[in-house]
PyMOL commands that place a pseudoatom at each C-alpha (Angstrom):
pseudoatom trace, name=CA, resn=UNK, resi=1, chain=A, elem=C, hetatm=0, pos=[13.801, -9.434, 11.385]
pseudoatom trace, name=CA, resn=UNK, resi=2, chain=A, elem=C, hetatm=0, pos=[10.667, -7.968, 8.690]
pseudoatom trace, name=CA, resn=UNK, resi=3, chain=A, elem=C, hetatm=0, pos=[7.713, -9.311, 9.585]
pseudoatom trace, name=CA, resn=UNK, resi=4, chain=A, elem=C, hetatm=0, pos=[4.740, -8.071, 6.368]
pseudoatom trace, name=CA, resn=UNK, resi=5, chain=A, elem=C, hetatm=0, pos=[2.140, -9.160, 8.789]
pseudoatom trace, name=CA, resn=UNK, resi=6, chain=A, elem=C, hetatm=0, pos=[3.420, -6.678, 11.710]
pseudoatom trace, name=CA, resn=UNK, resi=7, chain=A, elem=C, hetatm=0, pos=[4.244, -4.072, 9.079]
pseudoatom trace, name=CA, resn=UNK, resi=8, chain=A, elem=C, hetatm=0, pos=[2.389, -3.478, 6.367]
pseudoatom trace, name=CA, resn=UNK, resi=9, chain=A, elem=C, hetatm=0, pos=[-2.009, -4.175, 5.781]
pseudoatom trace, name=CA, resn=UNK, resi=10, chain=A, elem=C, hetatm=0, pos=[-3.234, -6.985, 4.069]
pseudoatom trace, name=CA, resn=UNK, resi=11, chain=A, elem=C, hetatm=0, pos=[-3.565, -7.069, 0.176]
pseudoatom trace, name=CA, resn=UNK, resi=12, chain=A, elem=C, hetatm=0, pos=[-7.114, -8.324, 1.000]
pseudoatom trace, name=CA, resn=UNK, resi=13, chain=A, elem=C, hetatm=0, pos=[-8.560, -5.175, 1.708]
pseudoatom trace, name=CA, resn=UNK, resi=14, chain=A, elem=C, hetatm=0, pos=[-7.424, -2.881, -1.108]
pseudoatom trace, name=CA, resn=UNK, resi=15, chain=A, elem=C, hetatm=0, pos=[-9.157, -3.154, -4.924]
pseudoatom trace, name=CA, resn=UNK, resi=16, chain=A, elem=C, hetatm=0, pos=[-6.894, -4.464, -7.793]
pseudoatom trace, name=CA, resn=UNK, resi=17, chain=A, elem=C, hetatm=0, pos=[-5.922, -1.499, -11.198]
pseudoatom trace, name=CA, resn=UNK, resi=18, chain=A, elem=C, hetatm=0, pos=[-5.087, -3.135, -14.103]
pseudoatom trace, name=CA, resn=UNK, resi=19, chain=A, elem=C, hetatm=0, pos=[-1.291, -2.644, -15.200]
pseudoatom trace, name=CA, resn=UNK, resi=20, chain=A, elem=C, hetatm=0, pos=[0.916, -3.908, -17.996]
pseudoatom trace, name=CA, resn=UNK, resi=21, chain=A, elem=C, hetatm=0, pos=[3.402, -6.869, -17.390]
pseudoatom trace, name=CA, resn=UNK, resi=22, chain=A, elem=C, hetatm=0, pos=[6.003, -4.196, -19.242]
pseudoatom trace, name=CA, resn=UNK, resi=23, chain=A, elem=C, hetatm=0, pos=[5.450, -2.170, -15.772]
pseudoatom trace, name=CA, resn=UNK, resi=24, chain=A, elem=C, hetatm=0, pos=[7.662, -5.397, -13.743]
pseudoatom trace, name=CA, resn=UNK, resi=25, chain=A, elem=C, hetatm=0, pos=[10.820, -5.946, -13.417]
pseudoatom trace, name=CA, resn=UNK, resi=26, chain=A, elem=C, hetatm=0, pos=[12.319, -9.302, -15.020]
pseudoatom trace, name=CA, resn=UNK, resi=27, chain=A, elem=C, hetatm=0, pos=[12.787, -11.032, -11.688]
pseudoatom trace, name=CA, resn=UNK, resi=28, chain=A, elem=C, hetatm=0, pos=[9.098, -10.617, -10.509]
pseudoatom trace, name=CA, resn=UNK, resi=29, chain=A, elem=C, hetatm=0, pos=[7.585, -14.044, -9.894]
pseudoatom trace, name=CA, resn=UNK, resi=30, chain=A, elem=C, hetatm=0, pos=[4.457, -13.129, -11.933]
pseudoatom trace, name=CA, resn=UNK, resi=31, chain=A, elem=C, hetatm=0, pos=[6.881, -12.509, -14.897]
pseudoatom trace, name=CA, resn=UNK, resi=32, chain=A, elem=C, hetatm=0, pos=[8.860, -15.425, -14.380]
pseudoatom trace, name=CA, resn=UNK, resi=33, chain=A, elem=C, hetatm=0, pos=[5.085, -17.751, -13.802]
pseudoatom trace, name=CA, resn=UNK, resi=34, chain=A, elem=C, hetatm=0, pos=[4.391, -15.644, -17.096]
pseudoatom trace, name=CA, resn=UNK, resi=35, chain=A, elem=C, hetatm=0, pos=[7.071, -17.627, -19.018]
pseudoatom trace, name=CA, resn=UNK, resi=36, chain=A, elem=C, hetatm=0, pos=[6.552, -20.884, -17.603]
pseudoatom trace, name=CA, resn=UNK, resi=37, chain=A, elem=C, hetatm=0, pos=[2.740, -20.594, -18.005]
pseudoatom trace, name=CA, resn=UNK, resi=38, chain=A, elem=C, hetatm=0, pos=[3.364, -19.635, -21.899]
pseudoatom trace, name=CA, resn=UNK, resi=39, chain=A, elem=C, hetatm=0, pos=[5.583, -22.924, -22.195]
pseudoatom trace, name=CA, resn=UNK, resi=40, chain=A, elem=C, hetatm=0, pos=[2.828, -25.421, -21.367]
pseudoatom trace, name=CA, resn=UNK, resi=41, chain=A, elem=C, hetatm=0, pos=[0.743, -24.948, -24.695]
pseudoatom trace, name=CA, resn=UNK, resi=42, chain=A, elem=C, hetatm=0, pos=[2.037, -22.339, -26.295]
pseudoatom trace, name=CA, resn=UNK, resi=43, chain=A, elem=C, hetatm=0, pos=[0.228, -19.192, -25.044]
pseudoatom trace, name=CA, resn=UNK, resi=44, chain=A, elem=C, hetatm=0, pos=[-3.444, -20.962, -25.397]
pseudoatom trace, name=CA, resn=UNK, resi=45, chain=A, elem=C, hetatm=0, pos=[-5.256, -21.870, -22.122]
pseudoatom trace, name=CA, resn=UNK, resi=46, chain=A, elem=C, hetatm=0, pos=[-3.187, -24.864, -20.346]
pseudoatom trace, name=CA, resn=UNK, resi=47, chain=A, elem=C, hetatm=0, pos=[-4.779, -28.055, -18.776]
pseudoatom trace, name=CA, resn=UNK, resi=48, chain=A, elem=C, hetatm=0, pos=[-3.581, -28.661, -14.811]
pseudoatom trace, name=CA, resn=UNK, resi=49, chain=A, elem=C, hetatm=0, pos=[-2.208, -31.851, -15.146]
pseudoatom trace, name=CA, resn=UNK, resi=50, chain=A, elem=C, hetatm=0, pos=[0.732, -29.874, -17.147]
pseudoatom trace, name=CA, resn=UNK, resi=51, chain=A, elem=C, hetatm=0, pos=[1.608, -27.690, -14.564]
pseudoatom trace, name=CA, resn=UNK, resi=52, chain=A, elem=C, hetatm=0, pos=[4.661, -29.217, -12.505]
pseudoatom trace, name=CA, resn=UNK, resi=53, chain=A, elem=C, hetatm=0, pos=[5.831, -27.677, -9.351]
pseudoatom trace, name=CA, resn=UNK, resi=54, chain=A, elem=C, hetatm=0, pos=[9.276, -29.422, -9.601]
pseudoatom trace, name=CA, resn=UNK, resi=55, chain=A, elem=C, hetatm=0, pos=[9.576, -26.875, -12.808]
pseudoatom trace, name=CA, resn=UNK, resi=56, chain=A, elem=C, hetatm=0, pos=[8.938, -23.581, -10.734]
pseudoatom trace, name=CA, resn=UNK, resi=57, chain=A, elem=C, hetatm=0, pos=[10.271, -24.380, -7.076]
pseudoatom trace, name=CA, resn=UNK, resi=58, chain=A, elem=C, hetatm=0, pos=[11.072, -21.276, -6.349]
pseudoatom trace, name=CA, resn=UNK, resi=59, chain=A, elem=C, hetatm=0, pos=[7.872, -19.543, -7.368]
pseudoatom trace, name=CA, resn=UNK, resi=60, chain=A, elem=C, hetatm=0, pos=[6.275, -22.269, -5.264]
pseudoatom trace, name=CA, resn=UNK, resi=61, chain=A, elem=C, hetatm=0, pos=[5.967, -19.823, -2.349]
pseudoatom trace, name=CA, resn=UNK, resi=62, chain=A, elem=C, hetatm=0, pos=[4.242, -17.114, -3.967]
pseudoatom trace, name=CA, resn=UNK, resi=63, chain=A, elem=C, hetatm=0, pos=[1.324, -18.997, -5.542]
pseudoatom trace, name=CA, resn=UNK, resi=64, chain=A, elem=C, hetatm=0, pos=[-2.673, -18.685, -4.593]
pseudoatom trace, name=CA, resn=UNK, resi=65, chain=A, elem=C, hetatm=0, pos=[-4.569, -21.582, -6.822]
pseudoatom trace, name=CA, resn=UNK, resi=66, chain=A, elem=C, hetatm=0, pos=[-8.221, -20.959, -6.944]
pseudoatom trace, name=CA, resn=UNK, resi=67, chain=A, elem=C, hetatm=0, pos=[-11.285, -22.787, -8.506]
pseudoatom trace, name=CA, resn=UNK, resi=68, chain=A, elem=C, hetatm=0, pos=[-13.957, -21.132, -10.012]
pseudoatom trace, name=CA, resn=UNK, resi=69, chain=A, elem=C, hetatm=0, pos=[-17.314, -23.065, -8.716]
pseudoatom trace, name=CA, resn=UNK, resi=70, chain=A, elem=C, hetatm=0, pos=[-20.818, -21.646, -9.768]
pseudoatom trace, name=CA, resn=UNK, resi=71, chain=A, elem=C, hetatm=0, pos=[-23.690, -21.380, -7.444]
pseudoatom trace, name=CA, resn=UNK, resi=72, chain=A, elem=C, hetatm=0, pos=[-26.226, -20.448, -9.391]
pseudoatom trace, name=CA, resn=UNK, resi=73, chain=A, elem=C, hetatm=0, pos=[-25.526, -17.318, -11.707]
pseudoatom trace, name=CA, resn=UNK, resi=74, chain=A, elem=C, hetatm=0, pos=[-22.612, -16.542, -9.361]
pseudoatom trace, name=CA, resn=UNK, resi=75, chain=A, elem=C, hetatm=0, pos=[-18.897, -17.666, -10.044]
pseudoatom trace, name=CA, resn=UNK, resi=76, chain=A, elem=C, hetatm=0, pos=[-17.046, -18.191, -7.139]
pseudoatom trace, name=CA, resn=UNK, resi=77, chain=A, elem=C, hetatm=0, pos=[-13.730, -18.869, -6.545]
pseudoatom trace, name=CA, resn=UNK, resi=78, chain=A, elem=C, hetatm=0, pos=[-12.103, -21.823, -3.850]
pseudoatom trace, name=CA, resn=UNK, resi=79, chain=A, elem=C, hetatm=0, pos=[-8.685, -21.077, -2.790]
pseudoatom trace, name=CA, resn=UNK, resi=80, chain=A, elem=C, hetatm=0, pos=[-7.164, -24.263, -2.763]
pseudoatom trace, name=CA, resn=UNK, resi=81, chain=A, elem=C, hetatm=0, pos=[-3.434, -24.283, -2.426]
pseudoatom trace, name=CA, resn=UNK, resi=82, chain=A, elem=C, hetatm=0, pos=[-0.994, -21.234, -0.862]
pseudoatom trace, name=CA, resn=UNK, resi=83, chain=A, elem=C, hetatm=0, pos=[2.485, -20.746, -0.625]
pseudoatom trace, name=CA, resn=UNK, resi=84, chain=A, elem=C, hetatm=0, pos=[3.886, -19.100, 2.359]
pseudoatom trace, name=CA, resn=UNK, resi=85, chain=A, elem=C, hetatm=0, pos=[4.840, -16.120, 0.947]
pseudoatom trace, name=CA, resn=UNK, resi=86, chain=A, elem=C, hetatm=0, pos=[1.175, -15.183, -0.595]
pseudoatom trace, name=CA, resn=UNK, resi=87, chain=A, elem=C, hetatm=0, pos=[-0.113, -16.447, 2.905]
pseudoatom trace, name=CA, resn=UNK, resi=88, chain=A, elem=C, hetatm=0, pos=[2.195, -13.406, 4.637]
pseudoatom trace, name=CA, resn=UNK, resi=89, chain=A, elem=C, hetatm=0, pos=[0.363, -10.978, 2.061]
pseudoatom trace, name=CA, resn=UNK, resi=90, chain=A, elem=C, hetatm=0, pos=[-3.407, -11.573, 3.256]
pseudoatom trace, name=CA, resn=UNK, resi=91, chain=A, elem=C, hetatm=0, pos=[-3.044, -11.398, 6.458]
pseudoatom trace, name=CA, resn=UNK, resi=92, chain=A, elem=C, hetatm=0, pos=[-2.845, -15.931, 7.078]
pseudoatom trace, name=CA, resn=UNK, resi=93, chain=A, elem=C, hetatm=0, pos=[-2.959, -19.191, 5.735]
pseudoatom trace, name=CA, resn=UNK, resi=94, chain=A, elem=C, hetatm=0, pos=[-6.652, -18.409, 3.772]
pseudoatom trace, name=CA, resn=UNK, resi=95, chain=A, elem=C, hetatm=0, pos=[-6.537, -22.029, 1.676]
pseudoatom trace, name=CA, resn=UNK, resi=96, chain=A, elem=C, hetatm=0, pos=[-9.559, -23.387, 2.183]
pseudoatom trace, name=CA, resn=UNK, resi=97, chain=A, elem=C, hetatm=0, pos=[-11.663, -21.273, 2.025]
pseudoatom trace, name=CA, resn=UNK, resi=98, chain=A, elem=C, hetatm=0, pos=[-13.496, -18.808, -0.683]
pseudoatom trace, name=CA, resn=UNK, resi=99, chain=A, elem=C, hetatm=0, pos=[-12.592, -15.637, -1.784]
pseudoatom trace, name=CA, resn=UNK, resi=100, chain=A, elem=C, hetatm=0, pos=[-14.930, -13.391, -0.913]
pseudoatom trace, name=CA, resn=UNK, resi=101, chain=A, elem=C, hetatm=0, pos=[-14.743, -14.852, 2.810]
pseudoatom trace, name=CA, resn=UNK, resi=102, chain=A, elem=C, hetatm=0, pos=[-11.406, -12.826, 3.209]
pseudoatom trace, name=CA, resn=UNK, resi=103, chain=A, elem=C, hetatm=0, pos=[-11.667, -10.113, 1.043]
pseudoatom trace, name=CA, resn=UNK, resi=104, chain=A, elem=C, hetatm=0, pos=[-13.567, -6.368, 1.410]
pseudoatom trace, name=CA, resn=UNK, resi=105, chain=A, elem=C, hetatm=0, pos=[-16.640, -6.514, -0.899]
pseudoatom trace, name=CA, resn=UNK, resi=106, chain=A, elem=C, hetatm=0, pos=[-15.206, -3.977, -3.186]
pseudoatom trace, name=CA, resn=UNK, resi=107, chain=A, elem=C, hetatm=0, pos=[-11.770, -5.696, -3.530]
pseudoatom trace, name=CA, resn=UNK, resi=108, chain=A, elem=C, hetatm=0, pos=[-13.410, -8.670, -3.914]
pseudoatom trace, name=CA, resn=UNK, resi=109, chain=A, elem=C, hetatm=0, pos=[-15.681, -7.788, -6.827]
pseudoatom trace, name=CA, resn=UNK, resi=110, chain=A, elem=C, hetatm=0, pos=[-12.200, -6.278, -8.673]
pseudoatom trace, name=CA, resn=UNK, resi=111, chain=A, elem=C, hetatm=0, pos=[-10.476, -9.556, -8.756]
pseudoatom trace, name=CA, resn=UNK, resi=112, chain=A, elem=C, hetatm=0, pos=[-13.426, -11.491, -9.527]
pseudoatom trace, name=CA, resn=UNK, resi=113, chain=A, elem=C, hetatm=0, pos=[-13.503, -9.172, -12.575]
pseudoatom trace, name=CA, resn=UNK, resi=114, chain=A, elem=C, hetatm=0, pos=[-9.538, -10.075, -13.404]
pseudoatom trace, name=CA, resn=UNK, resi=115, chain=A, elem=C, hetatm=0, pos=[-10.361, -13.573, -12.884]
pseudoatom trace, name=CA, resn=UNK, resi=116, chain=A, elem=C, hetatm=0, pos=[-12.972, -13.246, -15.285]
pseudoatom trace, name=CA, resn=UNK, resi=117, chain=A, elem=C, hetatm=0, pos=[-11.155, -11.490, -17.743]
pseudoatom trace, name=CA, resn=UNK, resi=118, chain=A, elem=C, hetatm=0, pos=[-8.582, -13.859, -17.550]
pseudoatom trace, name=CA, resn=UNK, resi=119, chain=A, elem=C, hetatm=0, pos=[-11.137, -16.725, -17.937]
pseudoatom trace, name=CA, resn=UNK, resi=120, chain=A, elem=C, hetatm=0, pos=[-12.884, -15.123, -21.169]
pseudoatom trace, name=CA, resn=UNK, resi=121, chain=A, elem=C, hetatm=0, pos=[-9.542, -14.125, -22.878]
pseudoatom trace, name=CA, resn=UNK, resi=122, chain=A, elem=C, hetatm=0, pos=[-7.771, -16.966, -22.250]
pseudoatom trace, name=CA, resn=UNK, resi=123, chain=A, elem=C, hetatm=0, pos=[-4.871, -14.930, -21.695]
pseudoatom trace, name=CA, resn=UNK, resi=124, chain=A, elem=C, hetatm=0, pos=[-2.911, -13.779, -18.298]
pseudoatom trace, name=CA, resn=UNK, resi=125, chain=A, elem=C, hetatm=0, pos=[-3.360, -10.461, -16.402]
pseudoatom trace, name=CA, resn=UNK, resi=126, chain=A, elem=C, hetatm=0, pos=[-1.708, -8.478, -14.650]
pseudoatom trace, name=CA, resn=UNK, resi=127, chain=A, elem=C, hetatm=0, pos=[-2.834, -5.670, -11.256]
pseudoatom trace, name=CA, resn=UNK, resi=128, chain=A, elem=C, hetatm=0, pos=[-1.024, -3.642, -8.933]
pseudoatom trace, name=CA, resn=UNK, resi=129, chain=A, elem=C, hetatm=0, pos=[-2.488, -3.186, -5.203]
pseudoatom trace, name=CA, resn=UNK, resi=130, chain=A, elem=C, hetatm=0, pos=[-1.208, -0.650, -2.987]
pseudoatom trace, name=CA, resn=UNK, resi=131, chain=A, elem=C, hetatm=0, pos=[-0.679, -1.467, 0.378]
pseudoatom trace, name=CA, resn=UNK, resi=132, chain=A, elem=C, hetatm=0, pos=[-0.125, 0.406, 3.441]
pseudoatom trace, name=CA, resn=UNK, resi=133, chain=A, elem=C, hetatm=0, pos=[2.118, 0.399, 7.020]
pseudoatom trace, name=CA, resn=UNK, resi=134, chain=A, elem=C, hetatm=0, pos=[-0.042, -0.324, 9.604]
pseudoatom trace, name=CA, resn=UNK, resi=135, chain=A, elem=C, hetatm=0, pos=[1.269, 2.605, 11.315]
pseudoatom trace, name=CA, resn=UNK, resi=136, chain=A, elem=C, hetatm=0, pos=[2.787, 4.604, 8.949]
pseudoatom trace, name=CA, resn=UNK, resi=137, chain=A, elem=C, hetatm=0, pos=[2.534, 6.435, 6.161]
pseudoatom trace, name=CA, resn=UNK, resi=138, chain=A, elem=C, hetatm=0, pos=[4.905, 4.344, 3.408]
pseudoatom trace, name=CA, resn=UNK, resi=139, chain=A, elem=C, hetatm=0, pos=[3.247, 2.635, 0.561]
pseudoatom trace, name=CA, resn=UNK, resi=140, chain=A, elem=C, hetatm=0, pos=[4.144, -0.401, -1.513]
pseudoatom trace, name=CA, resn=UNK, resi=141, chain=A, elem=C, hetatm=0, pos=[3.067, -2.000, -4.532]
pseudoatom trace, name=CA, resn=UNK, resi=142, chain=A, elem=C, hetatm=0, pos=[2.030, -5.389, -4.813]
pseudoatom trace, name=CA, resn=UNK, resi=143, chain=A, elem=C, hetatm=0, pos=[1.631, -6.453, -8.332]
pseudoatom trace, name=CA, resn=UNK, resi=144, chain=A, elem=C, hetatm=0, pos=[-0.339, -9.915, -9.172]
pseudoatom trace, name=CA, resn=UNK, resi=145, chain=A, elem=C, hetatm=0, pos=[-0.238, -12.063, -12.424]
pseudoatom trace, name=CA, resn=UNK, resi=146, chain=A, elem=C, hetatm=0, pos=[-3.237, -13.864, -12.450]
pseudoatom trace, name=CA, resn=UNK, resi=147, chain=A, elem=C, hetatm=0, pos=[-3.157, -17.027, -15.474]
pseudoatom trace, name=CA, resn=UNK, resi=148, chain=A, elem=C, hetatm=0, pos=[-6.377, -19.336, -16.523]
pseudoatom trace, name=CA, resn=UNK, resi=149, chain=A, elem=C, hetatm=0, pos=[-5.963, -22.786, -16.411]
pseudoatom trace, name=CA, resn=UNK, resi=150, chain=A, elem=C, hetatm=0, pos=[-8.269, -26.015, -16.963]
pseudoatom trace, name=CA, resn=UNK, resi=151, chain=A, elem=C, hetatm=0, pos=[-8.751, -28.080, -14.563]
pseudoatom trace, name=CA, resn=UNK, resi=152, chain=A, elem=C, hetatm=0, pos=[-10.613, -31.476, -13.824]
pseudoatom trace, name=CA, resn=UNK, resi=153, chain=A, elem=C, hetatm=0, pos=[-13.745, -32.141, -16.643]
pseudoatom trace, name=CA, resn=UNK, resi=154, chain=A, elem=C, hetatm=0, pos=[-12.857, -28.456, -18.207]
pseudoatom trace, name=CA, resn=UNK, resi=155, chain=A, elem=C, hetatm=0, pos=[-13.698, -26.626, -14.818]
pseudoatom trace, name=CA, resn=UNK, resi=156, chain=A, elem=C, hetatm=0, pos=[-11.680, -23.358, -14.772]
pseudoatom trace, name=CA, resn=UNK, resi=157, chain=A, elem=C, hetatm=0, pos=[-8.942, -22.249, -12.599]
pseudoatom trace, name=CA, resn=UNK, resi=158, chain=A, elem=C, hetatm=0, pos=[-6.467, -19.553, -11.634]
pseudoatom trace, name=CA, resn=UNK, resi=159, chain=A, elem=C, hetatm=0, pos=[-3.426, -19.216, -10.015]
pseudoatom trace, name=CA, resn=UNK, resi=160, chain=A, elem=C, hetatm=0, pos=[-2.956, -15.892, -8.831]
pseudoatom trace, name=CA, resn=UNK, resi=161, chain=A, elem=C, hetatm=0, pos=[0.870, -14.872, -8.236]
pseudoatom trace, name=CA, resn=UNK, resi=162, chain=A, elem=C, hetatm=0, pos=[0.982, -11.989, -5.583]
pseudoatom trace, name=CA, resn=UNK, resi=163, chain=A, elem=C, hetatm=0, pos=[4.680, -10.159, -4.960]
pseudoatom trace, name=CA, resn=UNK, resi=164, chain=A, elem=C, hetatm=0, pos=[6.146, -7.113, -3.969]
pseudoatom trace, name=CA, resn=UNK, resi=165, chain=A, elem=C, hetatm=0, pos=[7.189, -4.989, -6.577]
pseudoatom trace, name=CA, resn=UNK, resi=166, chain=A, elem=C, hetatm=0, pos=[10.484, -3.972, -4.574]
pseudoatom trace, name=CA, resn=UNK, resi=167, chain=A, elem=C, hetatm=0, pos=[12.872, -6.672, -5.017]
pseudoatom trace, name=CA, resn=UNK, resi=168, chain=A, elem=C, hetatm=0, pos=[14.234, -5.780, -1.661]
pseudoatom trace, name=CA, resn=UNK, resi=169, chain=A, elem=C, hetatm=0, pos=[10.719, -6.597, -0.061]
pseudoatom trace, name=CA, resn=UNK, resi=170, chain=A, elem=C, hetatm=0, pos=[10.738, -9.926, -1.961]
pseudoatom trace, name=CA, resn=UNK, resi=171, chain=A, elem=C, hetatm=0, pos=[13.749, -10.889, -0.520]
pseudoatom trace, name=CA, resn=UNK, resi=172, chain=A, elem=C, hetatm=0, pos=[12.236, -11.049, 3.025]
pseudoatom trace, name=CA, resn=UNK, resi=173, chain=A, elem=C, hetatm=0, pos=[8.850, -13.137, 2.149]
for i in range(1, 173): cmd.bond("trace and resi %d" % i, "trace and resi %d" % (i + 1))
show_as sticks, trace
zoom trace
């Protein structure tokens, strides 16, 4: 039986590169968020209370919902929900907790900057991260849609939708 956690590093500790959501294939879950995200208000920043898991089951396990919360000049970002599947990917269960408590400083600072990006343009993104066998020399792609949302009294959110970009490696998370 594939075990990610035995296998392959943690998406925690390499930076995020900006790619194209024409680079995935139809069936990746950030493509298929992509189109149920667009459906909520028609392209334009969504509120939370539209988002319906019952709609997106399936995606369910993939998912990483964050909060942005300011300290200061500093925007930081609450993980607050995590599917199983994203939970293999880093390495643990991480909800709970903030982001830069389980990410490298560098790979930290480049999601913060898709997260803000995603924040300020109102629109979705999408980065690759390539991850590594623990004791091995095979790489994989991990691609992640990340899409802005409002939450409670306007305060923003993202959920983050980390995957495999081999459909075969999907099929074991």
């Amino acid at each position: 039986m594939f075990d990610w956690r035995e296998t392959y590093e943690s998406i925690c500790h390499t930076p995020l590169v900006g790619v194209s959501e024409s680079d995935l294939d139809s069936k990746h879950p950030g493509l298929e968020f992509l189109r149920y995200w667009r459906g909520l208000n028609g392209g334009k920043i969504p509120a939370r209370t539209s988002f319906s898991p019952q709609h997106i089951g399936p995606l369910l396990k993939w998912l990483m919902m964050f909060r942005r919360e300011m300290d200061g000049v500093d925007d930081l970002y609450f993980l607050y929900l995590q599917g199983n599947s994203a939970a293999e990917l880093t390495d643990g269960l991480r909800q709970g907790s903030y982001l830069h408590d389980f990410t490298d400083k560098s790979c930290f600072n480049t999601r913060r900057a898709v997260m803000r990006g995603v924040l300020e343009t109102g629109q979705p993104a999408f980065a690759s991260i390539i991850v590594g066998e623990k004791k091995g020399d095979f790489t994989t792609n991990i691609t992640v849609g990340a899409f802005p949302f409002t939450g409670a009294e306007g305060q923003p959110e993202i959920v983050m939708v980390p995957a495999p970009e081999l459909p075969e490696l999907r099929m074991y998370l």
